[in-house]
C-alpha positions as CSV (number, residue, x, y, z in Angstrom):
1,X,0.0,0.0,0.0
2,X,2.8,2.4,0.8
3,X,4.3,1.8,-2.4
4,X,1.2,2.5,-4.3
5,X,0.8,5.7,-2.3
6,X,4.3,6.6,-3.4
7,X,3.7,5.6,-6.8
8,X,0.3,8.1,-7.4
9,X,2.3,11.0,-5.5
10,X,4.8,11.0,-8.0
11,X,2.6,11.1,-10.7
12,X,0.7,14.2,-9.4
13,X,3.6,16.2,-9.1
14,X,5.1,15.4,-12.8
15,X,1.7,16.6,-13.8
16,X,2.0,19.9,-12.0
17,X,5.4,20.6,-13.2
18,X,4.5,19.3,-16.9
19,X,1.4,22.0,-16.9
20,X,2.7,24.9,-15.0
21,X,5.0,26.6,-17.7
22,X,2.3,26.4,-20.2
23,X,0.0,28.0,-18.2
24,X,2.2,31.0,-17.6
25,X,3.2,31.4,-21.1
26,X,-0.9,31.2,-22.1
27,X,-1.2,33.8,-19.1
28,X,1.3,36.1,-20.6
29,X,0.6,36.0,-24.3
30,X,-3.2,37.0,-23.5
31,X,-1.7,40.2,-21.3
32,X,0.0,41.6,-24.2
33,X,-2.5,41.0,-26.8
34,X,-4.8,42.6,-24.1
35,X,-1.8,45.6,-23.7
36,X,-1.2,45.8,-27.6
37,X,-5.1,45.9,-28.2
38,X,-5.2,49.1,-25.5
39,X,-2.4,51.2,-26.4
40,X,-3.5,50.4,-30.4
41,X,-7.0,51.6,-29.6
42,X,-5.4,54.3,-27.3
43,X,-2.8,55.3,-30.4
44,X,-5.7,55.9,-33.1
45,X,-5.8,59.4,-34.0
46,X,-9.4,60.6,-33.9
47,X,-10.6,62.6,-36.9
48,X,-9.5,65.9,-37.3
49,X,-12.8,68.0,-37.9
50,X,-12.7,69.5,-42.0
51,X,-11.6,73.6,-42.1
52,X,-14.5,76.0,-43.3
53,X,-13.1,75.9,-46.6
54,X,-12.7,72.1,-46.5
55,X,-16.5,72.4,-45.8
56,X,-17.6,75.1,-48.5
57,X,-15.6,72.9,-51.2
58,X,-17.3,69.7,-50.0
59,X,-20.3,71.3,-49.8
60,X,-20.2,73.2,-53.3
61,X,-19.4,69.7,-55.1
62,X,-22.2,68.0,-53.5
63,X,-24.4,70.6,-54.6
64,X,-22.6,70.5,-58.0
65,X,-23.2,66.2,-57.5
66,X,-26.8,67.0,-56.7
67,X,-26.8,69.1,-59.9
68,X,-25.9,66.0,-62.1
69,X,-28.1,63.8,-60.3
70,X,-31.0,66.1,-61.1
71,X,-30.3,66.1,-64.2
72,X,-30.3,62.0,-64.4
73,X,-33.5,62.2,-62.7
74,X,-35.2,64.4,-65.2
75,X,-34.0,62.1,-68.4
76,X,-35.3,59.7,-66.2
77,X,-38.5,60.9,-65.8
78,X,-38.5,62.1,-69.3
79,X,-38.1,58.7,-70.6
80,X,-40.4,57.3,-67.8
81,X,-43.7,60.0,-69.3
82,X,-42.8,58.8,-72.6
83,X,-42.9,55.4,-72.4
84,X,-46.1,55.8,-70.4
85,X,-48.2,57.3,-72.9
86,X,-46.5,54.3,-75.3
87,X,-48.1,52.1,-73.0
88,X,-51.3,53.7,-73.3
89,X,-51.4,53.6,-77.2
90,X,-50.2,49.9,-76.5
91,X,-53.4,49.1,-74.4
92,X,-55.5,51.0,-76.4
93,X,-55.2,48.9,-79.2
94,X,-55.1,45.4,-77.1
95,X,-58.6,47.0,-75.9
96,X,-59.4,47.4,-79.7
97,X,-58.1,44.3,-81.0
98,X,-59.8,42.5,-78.1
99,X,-63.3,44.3,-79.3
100,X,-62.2,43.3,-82.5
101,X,-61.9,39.4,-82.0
102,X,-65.2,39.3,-79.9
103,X,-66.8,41.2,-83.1
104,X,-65.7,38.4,-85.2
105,X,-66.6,35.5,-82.3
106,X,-70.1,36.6,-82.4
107,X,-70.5,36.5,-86.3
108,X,-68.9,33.4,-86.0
109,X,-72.1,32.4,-83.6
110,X,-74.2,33.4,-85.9
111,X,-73.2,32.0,-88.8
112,X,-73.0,28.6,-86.8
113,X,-76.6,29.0,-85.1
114,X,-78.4,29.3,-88.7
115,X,-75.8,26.4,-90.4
116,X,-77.0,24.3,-86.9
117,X,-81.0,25.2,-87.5
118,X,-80.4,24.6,-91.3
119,X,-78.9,20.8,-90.9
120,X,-81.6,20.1,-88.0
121,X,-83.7,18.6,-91.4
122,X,-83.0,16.5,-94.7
123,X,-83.2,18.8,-98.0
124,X,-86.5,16.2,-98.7
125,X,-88.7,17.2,-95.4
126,X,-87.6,21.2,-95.9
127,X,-88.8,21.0,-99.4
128,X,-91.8,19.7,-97.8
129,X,-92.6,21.8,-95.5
130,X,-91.1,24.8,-97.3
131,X,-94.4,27.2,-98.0
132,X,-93.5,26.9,-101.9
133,X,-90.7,25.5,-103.9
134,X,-89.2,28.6,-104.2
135,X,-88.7,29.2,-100.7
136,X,-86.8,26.2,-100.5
137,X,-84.6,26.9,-103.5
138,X,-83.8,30.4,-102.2
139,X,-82.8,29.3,-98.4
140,X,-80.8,26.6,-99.7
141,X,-78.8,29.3,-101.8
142,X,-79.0,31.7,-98.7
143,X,-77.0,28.7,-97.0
144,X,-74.4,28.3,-99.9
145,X,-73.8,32.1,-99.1
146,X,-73.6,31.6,-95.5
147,X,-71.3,29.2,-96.2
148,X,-68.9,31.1,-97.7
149,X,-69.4,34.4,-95.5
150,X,-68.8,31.9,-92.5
151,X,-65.3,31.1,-93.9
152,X,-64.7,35.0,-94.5
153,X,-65.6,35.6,-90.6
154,X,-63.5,32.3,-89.7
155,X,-60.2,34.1,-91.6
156,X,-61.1,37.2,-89.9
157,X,-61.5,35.7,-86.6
158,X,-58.0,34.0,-86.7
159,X,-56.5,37.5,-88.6
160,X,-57.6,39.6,-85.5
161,X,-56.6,36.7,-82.8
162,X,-53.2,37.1,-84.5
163,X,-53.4,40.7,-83.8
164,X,-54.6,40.8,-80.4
165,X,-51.7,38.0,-79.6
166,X,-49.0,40.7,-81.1
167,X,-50.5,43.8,-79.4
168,X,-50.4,41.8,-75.6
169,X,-46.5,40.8,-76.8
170,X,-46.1,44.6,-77.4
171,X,-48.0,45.5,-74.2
172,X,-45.7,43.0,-72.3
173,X,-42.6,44.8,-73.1
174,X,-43.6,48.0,-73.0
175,X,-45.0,47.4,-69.6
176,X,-41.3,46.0,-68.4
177,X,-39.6,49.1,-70.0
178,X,-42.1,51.2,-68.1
179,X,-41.0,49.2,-64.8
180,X,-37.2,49.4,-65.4
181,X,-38.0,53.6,-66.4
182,X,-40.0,53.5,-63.2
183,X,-37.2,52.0,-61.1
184,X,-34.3,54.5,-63.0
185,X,-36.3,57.3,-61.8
186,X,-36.9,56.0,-58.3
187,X,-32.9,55.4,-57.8
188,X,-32.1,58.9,-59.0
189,X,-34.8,60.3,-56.5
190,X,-32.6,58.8,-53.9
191,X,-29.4,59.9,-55.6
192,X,-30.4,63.6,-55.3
193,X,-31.5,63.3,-52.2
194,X,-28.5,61.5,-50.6
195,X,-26.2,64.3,-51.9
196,X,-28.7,67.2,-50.6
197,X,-28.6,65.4,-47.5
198,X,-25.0,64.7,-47.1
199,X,-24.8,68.6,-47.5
200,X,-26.9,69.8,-45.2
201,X,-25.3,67.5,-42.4
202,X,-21.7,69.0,-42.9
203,X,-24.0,72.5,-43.0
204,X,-25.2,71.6,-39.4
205,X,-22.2,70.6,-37.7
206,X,-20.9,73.8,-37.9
207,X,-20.5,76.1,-34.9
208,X,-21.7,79.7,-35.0
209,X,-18.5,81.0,-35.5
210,X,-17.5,78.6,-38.6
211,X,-21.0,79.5,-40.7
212,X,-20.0,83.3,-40.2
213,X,-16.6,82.5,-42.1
214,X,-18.3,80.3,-44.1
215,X,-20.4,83.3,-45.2
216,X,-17.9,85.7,-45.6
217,X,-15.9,83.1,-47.7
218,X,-19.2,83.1,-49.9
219,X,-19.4,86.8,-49.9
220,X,-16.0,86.8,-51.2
221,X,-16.5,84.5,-53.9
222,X,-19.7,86.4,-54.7
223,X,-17.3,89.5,-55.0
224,X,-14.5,88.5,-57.3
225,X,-17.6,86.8,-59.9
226,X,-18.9,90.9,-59.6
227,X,-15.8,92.3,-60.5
228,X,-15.6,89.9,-63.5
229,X,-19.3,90.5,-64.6
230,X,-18.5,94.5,-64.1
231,X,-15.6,94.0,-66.2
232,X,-17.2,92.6,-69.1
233,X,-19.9,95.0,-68.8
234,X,-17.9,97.9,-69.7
235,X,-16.4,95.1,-72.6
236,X,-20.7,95.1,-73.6
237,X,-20.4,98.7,-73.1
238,X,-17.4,100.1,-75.4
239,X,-18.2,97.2,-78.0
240,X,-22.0,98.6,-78.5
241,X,-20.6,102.0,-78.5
242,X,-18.3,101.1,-81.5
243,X,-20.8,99.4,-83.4
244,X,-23.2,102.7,-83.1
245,X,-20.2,104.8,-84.3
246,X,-19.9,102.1,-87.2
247,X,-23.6,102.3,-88.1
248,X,-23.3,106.1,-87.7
249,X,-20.5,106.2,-90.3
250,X,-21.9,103.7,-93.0
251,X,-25.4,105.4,-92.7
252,X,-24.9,108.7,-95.8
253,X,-23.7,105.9,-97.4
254,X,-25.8,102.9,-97.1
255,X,-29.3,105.0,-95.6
256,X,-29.1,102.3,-92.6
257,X,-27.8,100.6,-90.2
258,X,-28.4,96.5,-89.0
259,X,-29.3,95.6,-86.0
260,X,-26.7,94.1,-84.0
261,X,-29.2,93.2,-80.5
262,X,-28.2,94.4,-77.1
263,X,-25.4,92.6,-76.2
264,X,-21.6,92.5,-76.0
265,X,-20.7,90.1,-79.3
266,X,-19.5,91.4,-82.1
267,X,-21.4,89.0,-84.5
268,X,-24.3,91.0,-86.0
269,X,-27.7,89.5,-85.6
270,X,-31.3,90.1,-86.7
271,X,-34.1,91.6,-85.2
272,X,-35.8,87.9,-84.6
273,X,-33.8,86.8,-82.2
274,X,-33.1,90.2,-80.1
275,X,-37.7,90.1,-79.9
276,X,-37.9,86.2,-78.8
277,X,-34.9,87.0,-76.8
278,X,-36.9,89.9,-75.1
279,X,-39.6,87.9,-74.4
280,X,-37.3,84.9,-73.0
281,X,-36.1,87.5,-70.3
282,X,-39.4,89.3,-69.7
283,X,-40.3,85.4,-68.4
284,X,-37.1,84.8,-66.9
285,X,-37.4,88.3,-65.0
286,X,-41.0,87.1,-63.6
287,X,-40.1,84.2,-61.8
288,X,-37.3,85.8,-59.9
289,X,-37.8,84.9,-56.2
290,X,-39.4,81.9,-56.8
291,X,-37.9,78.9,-55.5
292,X,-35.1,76.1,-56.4
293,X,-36.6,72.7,-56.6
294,X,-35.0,69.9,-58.5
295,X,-37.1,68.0,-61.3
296,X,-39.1,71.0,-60.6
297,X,-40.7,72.9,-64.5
298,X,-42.7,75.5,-63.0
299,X,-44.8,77.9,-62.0
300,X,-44.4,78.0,-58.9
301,X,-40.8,76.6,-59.0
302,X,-37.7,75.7,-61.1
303,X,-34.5,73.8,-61.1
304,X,-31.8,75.0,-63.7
305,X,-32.9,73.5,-67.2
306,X,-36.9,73.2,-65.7
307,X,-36.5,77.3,-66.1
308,X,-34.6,77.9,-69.1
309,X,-37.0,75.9,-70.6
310,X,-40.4,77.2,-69.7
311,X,-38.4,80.8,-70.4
312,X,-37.6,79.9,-74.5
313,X,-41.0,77.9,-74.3
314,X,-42.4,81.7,-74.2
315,X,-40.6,82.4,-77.0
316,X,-41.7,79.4,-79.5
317,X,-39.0,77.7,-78.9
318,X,-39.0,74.4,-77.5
319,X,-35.7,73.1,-75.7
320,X,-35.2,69.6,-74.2
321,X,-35.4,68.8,-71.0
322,X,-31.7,68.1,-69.8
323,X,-29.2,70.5,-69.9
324,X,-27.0,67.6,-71.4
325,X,-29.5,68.1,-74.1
326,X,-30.2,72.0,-74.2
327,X,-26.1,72.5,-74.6
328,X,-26.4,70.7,-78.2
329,X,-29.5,72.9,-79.3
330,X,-28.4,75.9,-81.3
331,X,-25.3,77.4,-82.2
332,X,-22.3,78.1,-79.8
333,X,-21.1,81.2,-78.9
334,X,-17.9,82.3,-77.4
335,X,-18.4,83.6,-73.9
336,X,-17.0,87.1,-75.6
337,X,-20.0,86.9,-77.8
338,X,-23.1,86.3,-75.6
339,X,-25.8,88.0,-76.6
340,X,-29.3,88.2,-74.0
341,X,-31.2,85.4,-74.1
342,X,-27.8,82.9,-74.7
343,X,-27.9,80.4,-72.5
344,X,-24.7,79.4,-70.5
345,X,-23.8,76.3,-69.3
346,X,-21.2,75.3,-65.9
347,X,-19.0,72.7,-64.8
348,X,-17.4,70.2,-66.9
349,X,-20.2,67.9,-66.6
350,X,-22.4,70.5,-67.8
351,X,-24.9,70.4,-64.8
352,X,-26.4,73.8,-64.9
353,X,-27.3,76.1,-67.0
354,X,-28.3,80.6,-66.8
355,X,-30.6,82.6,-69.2
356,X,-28.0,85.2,-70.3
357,X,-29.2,89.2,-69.7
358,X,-26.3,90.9,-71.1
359,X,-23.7,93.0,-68.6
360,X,-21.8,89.5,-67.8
361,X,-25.0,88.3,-65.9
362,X,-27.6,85.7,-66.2
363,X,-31.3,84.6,-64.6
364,X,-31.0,81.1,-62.7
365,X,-32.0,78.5,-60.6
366,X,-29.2,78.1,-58.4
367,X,-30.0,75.7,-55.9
368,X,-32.0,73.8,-53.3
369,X,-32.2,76.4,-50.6
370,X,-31.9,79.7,-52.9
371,X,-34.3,81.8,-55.3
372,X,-34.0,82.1,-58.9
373,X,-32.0,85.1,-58.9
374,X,-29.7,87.5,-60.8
375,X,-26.4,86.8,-60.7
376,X,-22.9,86.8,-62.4
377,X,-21.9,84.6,-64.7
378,X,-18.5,83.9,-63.1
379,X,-19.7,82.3,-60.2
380,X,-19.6,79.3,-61.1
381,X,-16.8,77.4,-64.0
382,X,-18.1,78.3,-67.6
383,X,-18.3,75.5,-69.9
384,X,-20.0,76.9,-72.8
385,X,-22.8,78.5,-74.3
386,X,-25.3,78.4,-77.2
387,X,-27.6,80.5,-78.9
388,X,-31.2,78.0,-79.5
389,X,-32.7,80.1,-82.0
């Protein structure tokens, strides 16, 4: 028994010493993984929070994003109203063809109702009990001819079921272009909103202190574009002023003048465009203080190409709905050679567009948040302009 006593003791205590190291290694690796973790989570420089103009740049090319956006949104919709009224030509006709195939199913009944009551009896009992010999003769002729009219309505029948088959075909993808239009236009809802939203968050988090700067970095901005509009004004000015002396000089000569418009270019022009132009800004001039609301057409608000539009649509003209699409209407014009009524484009991806006025300023929509207003064309990076009529 002793020995057996020894023999277990033993064994215990190689245990212990097999097991102990491991247990203080285990012990030790977990400390520092636990120590790395902290000073790791402790070394992780927070944030630093974006400078006022770090903020009026983002913000400015979110609105610009928002810009694009709404102008994916209106093709969108544009294609979505379209393909609409497609679909309602589309199930006009199915409703037509179906009319069509029920007219020609109940001749069909007819025809087979009298060829049913005419085989009811032999040709021997209706001659007997036909009120004269002729009678008999003439409805068995009647039958021939319903015989043949029947095959008529039995061509036509299949002819308009034929139809009615292709119109519900139509229908069936026009409905599922209507869907995917549908689901375009939803997605750029959410892409215009995402941007304005994103915005007006980096708007918020600004203390009292940073919108003031933020303002008077806007006032400056809305400064330096003056100067430049004031600048090309007295361009307007001294290039009118030569033209009249020009006129002035060719008139003993020529017993007139033509009429060059009321702007700065030095490109002489008719009469027509200077009166649609006229009219264009007498609209443009109307809606000022209304409203900036994307995908909006009028008349109670306007985004950029929604007013430019409804302006020239006073004038006869009728521009698309995208400024992607207005920039490629017309002729372009140099920037030197804007005349009132031109209308100017911004931003390399074109994603807003001013009613020129002449004096190196234009009527716009700017944005969500703001009026249309007057302002200078230098506010913004010009990409172009065109003159649509």
């Amino acid at each position: 028994m002793p020995a057996l006593a020894s023999h277990r003791k033993s064994r215990t205590r190689t245990g212990v010493r097999a097991n102990t190291p491991a247990v203080g290694f285990t012990t030790a690796a977990l400390a520092s993984v636990t120590l790395l973790s902290t000073q790791s989570a402790t070394a992780a420089p927070a944030e630093p929070k974006p400078s006022v103009e770090e903020v009026q740049k983002k913000v400015d090319d979110l609105y610009r994003q928002a810009g694009t956006a709404t102008q994916e949104y209106n093709k969108a919709k544009e294609a979505t109203d379209t393909q609409r009224r497609s679909v309602d030509r589309v199930l006009d006709d199915v409703a037509k063809s179906a009319d069509k195939v029920n007219e020609a199913r109940r001749a069909l009944g007819t025809y087979a109702a009298a060829q049913y009551r005419a085989g009811a009896v032999g040709p021997t009992a209706a001659l007997m009990f036909a009120d004269s010999p002729e009678s008999y003769f003439e409805q068995t002729q009647l039958m021939g001819r319903l015989t043949d009219r029947q095959q008529e309505a039995v061509e036509d029948f299949q002819k308009e079921q034929r139809s009615a088959a292709k119109q519900r075909v139509k229908a069936t993808k026009s409905l599922e272009t209507l869907t995917e239009s549908q689901a375009s236009l939803k997605a750029g809802k959410q892409k215009v909103q995402n941007k304005l939203a994103a915005a007006r968050s980096l708007l918020s988090d600004l203390t009292a202190e940073e919108k003031a700067r933020l303002a008077a970095l806007e006032r400056k901005k809305e400064e330096e574009a003056r100067r430049k509009a004031e600048a090309k004004a007295k361009e307007e000015a001294a290039e009118r002023k030569r033209q009249e002396e020009a006129r002035q000089e060719e008139a003993p000569a020529t017993g007139g003048g033509t009429d060059t418009g009321s702007g700065g270019g030095s490109e002489v022009t008719d009469g027509t465009y200077a009166a649609k132009a006229e009219k264009v800004l007498a609209f443009a001039r109307a809606q000022i203080g209304k409203p900036y609301v994307w995908g909006a057409t009028g008349p109670s608000s306007y985004d950029c190409s929604g007013l430019t539009g409804a302006a020239w649509k006073e004038a006869g003209v009728q521009l698309p709905r995208t400024t992607w699409d207005q920039v490629k209407v017309g002729k372009r014009v140099a920037t030197a050679d804007l005349l009132p009524g031109d209308l100017v484009f911004f931003y390399d991806d074109i994603s807003h567009v001013g009613i020129y006025k002449g004096d190196g300023k234009m009527i716009h929509a700017p944005k969500p948040g703001a009026n249309v207003r007057e302002e200078s064309i230098y506010y913004m990076p010009i990409y172009g302009s065109v003159r649509p009529a």
